[in-house]
N, C-alpha and C positions, 0 to 999 in steps of 0.2 A: 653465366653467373646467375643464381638464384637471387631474384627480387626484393630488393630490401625497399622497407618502406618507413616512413618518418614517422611521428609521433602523432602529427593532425590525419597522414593517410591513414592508417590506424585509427585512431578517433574516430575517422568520416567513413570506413569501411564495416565498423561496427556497431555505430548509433551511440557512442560513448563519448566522453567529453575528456579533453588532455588531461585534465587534472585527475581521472579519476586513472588515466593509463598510471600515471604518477603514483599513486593512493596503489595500484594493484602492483607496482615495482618495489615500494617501502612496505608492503607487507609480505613482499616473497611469490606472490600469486602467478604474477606474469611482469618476467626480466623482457630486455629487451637483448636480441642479439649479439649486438656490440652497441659504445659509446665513441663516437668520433673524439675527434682533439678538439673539435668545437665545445664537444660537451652534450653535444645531439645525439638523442636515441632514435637505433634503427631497430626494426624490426623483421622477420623473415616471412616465408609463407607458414611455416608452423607454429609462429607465435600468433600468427593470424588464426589460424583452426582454434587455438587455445582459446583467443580472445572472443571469438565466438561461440566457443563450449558453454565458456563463464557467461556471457552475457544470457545463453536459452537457461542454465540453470538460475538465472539469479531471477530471471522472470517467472521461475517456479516456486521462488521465496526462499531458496536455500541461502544459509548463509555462507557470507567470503573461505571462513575456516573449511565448511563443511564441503566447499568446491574444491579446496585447493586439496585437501584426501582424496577426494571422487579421482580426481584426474591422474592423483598417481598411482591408484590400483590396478589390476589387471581385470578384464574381462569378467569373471567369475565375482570378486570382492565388489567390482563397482555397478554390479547387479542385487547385489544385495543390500550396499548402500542405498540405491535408488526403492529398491523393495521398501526401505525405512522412510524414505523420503514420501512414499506414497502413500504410506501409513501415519504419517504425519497430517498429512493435506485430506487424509479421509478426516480423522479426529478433527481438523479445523472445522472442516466441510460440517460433521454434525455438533458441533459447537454452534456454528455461525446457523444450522438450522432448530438451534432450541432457543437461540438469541431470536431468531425470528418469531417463535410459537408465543416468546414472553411478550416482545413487542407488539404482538397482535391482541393477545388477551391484556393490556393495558390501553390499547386505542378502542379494544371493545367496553373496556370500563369508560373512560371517557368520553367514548359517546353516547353513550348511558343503554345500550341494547341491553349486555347484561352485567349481573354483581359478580366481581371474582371473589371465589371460595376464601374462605379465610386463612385456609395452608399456602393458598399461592401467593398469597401479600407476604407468608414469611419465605419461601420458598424462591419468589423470582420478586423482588418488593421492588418492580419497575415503575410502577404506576405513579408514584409522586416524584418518584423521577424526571420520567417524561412530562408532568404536569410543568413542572420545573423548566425544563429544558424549552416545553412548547411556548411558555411564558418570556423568557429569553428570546424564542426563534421569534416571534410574535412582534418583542420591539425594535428585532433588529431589521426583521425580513418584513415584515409589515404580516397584519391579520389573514390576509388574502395568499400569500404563498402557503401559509403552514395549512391553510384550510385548501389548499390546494394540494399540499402534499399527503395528507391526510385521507382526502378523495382520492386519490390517485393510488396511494394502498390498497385501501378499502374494495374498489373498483378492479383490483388485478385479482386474477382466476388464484388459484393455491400453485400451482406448475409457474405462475410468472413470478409469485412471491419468492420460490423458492431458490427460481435462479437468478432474482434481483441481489438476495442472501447473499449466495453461491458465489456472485460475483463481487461482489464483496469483499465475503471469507481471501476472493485470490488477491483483489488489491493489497488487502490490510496486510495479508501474508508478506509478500512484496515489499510494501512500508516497512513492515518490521524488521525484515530481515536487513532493510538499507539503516535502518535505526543502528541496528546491533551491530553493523559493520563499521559504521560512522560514514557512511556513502556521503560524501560534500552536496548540499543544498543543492549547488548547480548543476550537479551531476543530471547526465541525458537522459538516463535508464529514469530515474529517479522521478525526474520530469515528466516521461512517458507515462508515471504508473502515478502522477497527480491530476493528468491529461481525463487519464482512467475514471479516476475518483471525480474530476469534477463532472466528467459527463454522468457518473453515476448518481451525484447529487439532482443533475441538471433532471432524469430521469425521474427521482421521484419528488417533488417540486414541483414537475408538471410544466416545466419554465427552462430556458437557460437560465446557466447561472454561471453571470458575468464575472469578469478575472476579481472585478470591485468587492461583490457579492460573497465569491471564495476567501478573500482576504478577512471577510468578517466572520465569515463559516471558523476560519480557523482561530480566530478571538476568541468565539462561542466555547470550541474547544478548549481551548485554554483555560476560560472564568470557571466552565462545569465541570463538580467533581467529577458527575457518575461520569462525562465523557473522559478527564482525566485516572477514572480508577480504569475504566477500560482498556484503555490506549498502553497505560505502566504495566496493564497484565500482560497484553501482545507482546511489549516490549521493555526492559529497566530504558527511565527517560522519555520513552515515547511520547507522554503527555506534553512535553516539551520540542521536542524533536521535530514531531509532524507540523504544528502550529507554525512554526518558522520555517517547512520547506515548504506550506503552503504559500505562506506570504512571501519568500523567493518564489515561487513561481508566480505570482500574480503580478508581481514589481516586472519581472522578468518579461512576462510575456505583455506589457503593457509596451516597453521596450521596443 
C-alpha cells in the first residue's frame, strides 16, 4: 500500500505550516488524497512532489494562481511559463538595480560629496525622502545605527551593492507574492522569507537586528509614505500586509 501521510507529516516534510496545507486545499492548489470519517486529511507520495513543486516555485516569487497553471501544463507550455517567470525576476532584478543607483546618488547628496543635477530631484526625488525616513530611523534606532548603516553602504565595493539589491529584489519578490496570495502571517515559507529580510537589514545596519528592533522596522514602515507608496507598488495592500507579518514574526519568535 502506497504511503499516506497526515496533514502535520506533510507540513513537516515540506517546511510549511497546517494552516497554509488548509489555505492551498480551499483554493484548489493541493487536495488531499482522501478525508477519513474523522475528518483528517491524508495525503499520498504525489501530493508530496506537488507540495514541494509549490513550495521551490513560491520561493521564486510566483504567485499561488500562477503555480497552480504551471503544474497543470505539459512539458513544452510549462517551459515557456517558466520563460515568463524569468522574464519577470529579470525586470525586478533591474528595477531593484536603478532603486539602488537613486539611493546612492541621494546618500551622496547627504553627505555632502556632491550636488545632484537638478533633472534627477525630478526624475528619482529620493533625497527628502530619505532625509525623512533617516530622521525617523535616527529616533527610533538611535543616531549611531543609521550612521552605521550609512557607513556600511558607502564602504561596500559597487559588486557587493549590487547583490545586497539583488537580494533584496528576491525577498520583496517573495513578500509579495505571499501578500497577493493572502499567505496567513504564520505561514513557514513566509517566515523563512522575514528570517531573509531581517538578516538583510541586520547586514546593512552593520549590527544585528533584534526580533524588538524588527518589530519597530515594521512601524517605520507603516507611518512612511515613500516606504508605504513602495511596498502598494510590489503589491495592492502590501504597505499593510508586511508591517503585521513582521510584527507576527517577531511576537512569534520571541515565543
Amino acid at each position: 500500500m502506497t504511503r499516506q501521510y497526515t496533514v502535520k507529516e506533510m507540513a513537516r516534510s515540506a517546511g510549511v505550516s497546517v494552516r497554509t496545507l488548509h489555505h492551498y486545499d480551499q483554493i484548489g492548489l493541493l487536495h488531499p488524497v482522501r478525508v477519513g470519517a474523522n475528518g483528517y486529511r491524508y495525503y499520498g507520495e504525489r501530493e508530496l512532489e506537488r507540495l514541494r513543486a509549490i513550495v521551490a516555485y513560491r520561493e521564486l516569487g510566483m504567485p499561488l494562481a500562477s503555480i497552480g497553471a504551471l503544474l497543470e501544463r505539459d512539458g513544452t507550455s510549462r517551459i515557456a511559463q517558466l520563460e515568463a517567470e524569468r522574464r519577470r525576476l529579470l525586470a525586478n532584478a533591474a528595477r531593484a538595480r536603478q532603486q539602488a543607483a537613486d539611493i546612492e546618488r541621494s546618500i551622496v547628496e547627504l553627505s555632502g560629496d556632491q550636488t545632484m543635477k537638478h533633472a534627477d530631484l525630478y526624475r528619482a526625488p529620493t533625497a527628502r525622502a530619505l532625509a525623512r525616513y533617516r530622521q525617523q530611523a535616527a529616533a527610533r534606532f538611535g543616531e549611531e545605527t543609521v550612521a552605521r548603516s550609512e557607513a556600511q553602504w558607502q564602504g561596500a565595493s559597487a559588486p557587493e551593492r549590487e547583490e545586497r539589491l539583488a537580494e533584496l529584489g528576491r525577498i520583496e519578490a517573495g513578500l509579495a507574492a505571499c501578500c497577493r496570495d493572502g499567505v496567513p502571517l504564520d505561514d513557514a515559507g513566509l517566515s523563512a522569507l522575514l528570517e531573509r529580510h531581517r538578516a538583510w537589514v541586520a547586514l546593512m545596519w552593520g549590527r544585528p537586528c533584534s526580533l524588538e528592533a524588527y518589530a519597530g522596522l515594521a512601524q517605520v514602515y507603516r507611518d512612511t509614505p515613500a516606504f508605504r507608496d513602495r511596498y502598494d507598488t510590489l503589491a495592492a495592500g502590501m504597505a499593510d500586509y508586511l508591517p503585521k507579518a513582521m510584527e507576527t514574526h517577531a511576537r512569534d519568535g520571541e515565543g
